[in-house]
N, CA, C and O atoms as CSV, one atom per row, in Angstrom:
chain,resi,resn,atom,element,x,y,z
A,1,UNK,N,N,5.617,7.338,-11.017
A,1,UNK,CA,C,6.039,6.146,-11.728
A,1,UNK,C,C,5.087,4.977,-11.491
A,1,UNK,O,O,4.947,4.173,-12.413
A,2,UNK,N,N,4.393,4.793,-10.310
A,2,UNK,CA,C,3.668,3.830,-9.846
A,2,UNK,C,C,2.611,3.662,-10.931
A,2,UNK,O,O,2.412,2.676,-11.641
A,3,UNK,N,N,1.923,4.928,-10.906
A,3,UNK,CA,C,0.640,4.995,-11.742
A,3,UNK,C,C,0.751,4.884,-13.493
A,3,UNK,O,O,-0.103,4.572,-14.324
A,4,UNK,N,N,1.906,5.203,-13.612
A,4,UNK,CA,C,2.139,4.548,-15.019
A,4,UNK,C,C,2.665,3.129,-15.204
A,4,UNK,O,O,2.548,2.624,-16.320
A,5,UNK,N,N,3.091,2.610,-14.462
A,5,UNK,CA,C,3.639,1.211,-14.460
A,5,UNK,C,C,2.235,0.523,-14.374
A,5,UNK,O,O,1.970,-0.243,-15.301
A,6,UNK,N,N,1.053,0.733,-13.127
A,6,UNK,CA,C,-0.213,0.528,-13.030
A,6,UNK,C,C,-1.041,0.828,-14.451
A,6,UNK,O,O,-2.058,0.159,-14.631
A,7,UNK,N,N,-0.795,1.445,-15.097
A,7,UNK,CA,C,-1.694,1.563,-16.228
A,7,UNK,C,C,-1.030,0.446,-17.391
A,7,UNK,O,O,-1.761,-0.232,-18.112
A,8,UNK,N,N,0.318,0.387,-17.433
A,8,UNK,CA,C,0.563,-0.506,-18.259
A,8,UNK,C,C,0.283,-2.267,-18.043
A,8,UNK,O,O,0.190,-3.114,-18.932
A,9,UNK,N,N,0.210,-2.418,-16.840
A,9,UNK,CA,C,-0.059,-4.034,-15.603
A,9,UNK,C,C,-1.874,-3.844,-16.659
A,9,UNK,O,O,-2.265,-4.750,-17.395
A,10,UNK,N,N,-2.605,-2.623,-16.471
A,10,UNK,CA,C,-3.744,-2.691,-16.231
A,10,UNK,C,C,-4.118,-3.033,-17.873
A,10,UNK,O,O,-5.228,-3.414,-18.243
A,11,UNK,N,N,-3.255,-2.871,-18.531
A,11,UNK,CA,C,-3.485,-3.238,-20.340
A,11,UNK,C,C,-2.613,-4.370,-20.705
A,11,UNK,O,O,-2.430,-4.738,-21.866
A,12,UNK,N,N,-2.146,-4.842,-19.778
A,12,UNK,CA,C,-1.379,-5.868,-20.377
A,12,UNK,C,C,-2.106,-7.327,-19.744
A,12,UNK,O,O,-2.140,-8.412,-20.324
A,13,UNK,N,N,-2.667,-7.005,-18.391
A,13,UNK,CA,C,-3.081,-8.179,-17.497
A,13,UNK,C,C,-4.647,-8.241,-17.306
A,13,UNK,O,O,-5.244,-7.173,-17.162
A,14,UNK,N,N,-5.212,-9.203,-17.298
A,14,UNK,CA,C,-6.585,-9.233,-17.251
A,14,UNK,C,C,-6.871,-9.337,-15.541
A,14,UNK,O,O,-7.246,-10.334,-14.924
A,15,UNK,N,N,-6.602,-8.138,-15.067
A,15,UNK,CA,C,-6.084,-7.751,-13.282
A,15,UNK,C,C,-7.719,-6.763,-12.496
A,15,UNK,O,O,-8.694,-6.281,-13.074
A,16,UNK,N,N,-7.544,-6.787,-11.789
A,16,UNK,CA,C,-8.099,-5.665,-10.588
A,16,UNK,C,C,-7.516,-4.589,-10.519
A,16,UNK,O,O,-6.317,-4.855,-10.607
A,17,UNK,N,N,-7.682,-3.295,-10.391
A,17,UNK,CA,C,-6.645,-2.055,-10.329
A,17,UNK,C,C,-6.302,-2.551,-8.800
A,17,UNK,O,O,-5.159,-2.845,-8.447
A,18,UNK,N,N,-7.766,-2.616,-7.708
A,18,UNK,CA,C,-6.896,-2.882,-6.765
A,18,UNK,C,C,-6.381,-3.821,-6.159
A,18,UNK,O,O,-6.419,-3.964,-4.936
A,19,UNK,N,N,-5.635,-4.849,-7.261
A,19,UNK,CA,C,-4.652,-6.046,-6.425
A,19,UNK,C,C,-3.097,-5.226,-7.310
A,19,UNK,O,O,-2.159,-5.918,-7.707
A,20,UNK,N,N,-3.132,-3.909,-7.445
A,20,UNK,CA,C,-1.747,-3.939,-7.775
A,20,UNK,C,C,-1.334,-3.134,-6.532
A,20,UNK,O,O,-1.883,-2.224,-5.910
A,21,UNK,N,N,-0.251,-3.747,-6.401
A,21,UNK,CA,C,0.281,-2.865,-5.286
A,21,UNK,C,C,1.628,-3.264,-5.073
A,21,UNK,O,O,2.013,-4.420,-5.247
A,22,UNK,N,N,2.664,-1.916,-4.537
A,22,UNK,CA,C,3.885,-2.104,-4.771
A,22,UNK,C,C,4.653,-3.213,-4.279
A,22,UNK,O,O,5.801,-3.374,-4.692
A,23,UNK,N,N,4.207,-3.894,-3.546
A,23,UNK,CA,C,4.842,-5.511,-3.375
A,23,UNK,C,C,4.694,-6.690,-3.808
A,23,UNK,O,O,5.223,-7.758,-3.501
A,24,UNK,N,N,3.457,-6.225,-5.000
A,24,UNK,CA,C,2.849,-7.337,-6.091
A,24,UNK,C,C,3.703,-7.706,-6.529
A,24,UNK,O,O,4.559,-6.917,-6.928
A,25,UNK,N,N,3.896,-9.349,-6.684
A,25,UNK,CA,C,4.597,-9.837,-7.391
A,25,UNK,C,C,4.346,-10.295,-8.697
A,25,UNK,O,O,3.190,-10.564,-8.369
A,26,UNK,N,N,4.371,-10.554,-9.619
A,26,UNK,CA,C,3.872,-10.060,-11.220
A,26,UNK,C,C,3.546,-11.709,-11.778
A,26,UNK,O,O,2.816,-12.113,-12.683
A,27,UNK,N,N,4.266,-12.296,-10.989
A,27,UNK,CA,C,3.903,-14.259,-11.569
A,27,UNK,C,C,2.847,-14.718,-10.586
A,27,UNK,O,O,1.775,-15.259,-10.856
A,28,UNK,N,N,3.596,-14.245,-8.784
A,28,UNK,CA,C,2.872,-15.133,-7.961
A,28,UNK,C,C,1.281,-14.484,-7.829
A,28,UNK,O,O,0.269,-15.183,-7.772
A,29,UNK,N,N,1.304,-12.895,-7.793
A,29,UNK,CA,C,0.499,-11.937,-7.191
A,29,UNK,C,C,-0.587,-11.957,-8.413
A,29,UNK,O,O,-1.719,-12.385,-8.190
A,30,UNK,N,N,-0.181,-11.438,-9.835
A,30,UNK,CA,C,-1.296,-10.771,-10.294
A,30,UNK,C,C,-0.915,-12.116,-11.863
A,30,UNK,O,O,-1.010,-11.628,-12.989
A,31,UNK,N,N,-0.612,-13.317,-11.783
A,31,UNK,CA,C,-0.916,-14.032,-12.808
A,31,UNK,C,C,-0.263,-13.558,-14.117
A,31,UNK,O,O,-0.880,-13.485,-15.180
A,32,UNK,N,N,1.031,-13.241,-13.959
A,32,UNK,CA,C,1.438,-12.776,-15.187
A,32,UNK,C,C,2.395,-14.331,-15.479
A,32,UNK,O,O,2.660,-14.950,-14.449
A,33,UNK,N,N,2.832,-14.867,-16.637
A,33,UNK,CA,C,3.567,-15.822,-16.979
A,33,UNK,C,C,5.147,-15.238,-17.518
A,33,UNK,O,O,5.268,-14.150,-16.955
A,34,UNK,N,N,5.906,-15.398,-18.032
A,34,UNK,CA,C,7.481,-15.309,-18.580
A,34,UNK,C,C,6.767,-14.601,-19.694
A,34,UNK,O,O,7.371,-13.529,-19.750
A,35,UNK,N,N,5.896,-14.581,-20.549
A,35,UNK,CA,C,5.580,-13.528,-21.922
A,35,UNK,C,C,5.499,-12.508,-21.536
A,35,UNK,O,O,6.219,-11.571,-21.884
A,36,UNK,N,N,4.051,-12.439,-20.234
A,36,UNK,CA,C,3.665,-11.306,-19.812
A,36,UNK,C,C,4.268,-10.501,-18.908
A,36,UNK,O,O,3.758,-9.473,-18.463
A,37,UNK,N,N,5.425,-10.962,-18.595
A,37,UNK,CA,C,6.738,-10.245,-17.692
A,37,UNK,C,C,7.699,-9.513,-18.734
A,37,UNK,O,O,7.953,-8.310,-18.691
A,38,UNK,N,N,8.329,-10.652,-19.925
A,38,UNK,CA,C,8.523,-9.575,-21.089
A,38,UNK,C,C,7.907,-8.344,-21.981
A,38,UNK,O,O,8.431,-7.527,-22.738
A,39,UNK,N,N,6.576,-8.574,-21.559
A,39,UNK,CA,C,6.118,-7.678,-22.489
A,39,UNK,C,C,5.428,-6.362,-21.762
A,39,UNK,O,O,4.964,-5.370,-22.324
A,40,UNK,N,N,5.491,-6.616,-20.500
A,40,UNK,CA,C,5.616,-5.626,-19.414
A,40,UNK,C,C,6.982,-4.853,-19.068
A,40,UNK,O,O,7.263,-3.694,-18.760
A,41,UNK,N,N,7.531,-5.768,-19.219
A,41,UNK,CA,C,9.230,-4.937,-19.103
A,41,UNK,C,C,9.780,-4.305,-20.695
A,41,UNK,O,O,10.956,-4.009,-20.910
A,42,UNK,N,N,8.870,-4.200,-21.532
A,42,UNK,CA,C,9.154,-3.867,-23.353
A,42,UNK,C,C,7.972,-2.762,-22.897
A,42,UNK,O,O,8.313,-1.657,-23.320
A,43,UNK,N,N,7.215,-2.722,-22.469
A,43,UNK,CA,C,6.343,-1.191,-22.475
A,43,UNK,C,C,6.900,-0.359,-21.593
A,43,UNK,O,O,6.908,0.852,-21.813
A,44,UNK,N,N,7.368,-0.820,-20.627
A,44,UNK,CA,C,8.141,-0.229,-19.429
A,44,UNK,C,C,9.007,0.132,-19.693
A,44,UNK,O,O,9.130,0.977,-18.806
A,45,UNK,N,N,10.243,0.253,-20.529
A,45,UNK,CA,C,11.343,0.315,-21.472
A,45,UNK,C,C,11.193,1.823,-22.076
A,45,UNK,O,O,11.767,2.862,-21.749
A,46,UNK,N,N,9.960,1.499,-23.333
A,46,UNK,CA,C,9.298,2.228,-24.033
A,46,UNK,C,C,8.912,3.349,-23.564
A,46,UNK,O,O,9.556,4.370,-23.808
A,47,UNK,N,N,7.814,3.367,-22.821
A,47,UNK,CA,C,7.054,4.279,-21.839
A,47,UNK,C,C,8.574,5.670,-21.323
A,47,UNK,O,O,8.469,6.893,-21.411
A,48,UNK,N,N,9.530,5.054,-20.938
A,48,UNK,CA,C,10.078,5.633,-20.104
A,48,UNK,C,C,12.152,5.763,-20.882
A,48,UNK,O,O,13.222,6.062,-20.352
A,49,UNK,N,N,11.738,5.340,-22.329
A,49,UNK,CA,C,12.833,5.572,-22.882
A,49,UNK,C,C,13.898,5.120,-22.437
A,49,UNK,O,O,14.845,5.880,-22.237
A,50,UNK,N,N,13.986,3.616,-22.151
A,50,UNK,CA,C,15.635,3.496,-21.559
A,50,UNK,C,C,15.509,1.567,-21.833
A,50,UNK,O,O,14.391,1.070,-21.967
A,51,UNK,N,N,16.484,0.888,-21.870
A,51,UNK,CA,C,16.754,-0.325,-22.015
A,51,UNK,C,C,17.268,-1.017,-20.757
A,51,UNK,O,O,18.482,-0.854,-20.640
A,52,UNK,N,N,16.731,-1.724,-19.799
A,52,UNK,CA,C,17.220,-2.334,-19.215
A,52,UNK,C,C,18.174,-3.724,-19.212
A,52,UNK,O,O,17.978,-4.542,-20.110
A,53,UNK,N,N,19.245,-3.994,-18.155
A,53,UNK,CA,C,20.202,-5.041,-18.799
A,53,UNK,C,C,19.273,-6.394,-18.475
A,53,UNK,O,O,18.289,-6.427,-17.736
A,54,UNK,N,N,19.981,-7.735,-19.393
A,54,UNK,CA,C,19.685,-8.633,-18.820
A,54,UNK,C,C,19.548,-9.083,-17.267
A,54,UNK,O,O,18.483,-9.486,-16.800
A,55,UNK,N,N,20.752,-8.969,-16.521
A,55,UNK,CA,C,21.128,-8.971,-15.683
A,55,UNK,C,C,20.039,-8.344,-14.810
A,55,UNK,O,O,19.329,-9.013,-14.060
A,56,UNK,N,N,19.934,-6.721,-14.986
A,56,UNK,CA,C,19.101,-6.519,-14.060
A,56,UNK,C,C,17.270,-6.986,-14.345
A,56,UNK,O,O,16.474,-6.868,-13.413
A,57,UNK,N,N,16.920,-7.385,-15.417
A,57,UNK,CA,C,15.920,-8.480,-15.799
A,57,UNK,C,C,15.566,-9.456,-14.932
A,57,UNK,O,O,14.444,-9.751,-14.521
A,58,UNK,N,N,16.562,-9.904,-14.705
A,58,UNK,CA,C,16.650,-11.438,-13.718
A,58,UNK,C,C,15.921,-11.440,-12.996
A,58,UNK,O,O,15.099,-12.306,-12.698
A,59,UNK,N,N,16.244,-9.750,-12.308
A,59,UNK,CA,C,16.190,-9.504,-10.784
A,59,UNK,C,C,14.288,-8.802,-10.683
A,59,UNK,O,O,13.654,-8.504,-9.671
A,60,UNK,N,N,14.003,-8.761,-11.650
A,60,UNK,CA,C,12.440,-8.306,-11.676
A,60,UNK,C,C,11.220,-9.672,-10.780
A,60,UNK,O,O,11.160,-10.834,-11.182
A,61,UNK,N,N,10.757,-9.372,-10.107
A,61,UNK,CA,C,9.776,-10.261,-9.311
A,61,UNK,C,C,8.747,-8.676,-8.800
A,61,UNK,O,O,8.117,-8.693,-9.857
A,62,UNK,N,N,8.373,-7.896,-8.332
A,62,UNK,CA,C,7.434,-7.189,-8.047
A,62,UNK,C,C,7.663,-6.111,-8.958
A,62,UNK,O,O,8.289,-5.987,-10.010
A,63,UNK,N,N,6.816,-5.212,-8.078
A,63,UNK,CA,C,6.275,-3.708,-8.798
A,63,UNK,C,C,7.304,-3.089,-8.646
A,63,UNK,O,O,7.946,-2.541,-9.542
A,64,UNK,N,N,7.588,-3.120,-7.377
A,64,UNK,CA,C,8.646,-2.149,-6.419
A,64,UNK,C,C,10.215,-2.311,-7.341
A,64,UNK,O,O,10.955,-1.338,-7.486
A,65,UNK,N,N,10.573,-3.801,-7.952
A,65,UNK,CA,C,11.992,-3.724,-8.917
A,65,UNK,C,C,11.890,-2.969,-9.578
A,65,UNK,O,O,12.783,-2.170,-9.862
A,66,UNK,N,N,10.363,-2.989,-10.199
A,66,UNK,CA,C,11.037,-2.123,-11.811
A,66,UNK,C,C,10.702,-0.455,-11.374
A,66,UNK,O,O,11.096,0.435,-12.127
A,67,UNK,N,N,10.063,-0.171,-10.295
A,67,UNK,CA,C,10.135,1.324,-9.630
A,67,UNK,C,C,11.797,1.514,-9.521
A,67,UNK,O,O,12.534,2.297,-10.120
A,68,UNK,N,N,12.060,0.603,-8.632
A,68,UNK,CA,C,14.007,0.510,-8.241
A,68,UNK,C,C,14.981,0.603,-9.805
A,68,UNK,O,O,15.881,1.380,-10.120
A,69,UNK,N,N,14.452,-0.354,-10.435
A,69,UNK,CA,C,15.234,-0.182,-11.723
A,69,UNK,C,C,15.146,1.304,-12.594
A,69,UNK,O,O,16.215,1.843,-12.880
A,70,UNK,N,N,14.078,1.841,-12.938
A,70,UNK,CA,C,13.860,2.875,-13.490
A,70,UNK,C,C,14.657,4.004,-12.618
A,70,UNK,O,O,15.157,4.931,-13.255
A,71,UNK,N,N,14.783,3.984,-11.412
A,71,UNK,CA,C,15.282,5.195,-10.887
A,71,UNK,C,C,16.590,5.099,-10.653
A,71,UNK,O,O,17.344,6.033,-10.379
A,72,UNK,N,N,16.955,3.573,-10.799
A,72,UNK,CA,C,18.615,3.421,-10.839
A,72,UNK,C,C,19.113,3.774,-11.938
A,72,UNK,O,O,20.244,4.261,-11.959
A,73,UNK,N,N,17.869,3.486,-13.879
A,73,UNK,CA,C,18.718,3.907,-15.229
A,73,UNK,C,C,18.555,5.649,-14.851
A,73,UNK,O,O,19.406,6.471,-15.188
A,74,UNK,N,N,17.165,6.029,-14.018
A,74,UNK,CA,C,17.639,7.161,-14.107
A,74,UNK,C,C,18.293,8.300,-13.826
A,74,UNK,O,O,18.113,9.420,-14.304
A,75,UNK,N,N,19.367,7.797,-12.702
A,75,UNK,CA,C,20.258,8.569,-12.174
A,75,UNK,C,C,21.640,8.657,-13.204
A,75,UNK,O,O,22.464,9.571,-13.170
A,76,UNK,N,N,21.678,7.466,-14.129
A,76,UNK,CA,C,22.761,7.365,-14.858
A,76,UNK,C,C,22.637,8.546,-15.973
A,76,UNK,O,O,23.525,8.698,-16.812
């Protein structure tokens, strides 16, 4: 999951491969703004077939949430 979440950071963000890392934080760490957090969490969605809630949206700040989120839609 890492390495696909990393490939999508790596087309969406004008980044380093190696400043991503699973405790990156996506505003403070690698310069992403409120667009580029939506539109990272809309490929991430996509990529992996599932809709995340608002709610758990909120809660996105690193790499490691949306690893946590994906494996929480995908136990459901």
């Amino acid at each position: 999951m890492f390495e696909e979440i990393k490939e999508i950071l790596l087309e969406q963000l004008d980044i380093d491969e190696k400043d991503i890392k699973l405790e990156s934080k996506l505003i403070d760490d690698l310069g992403a703004d409120s667009l580029d957090v939506a539109e990272i969490v809309s490929a991430v969605e996509n990529k992996f077939n599932l809709e995340f809630s608002k709610e758990d949206l909120n809660k996105v700040e690193t790499i490691q949430d949306i690893i946590d989120l994906l494996e929480k839609n995908n136990k459901r």
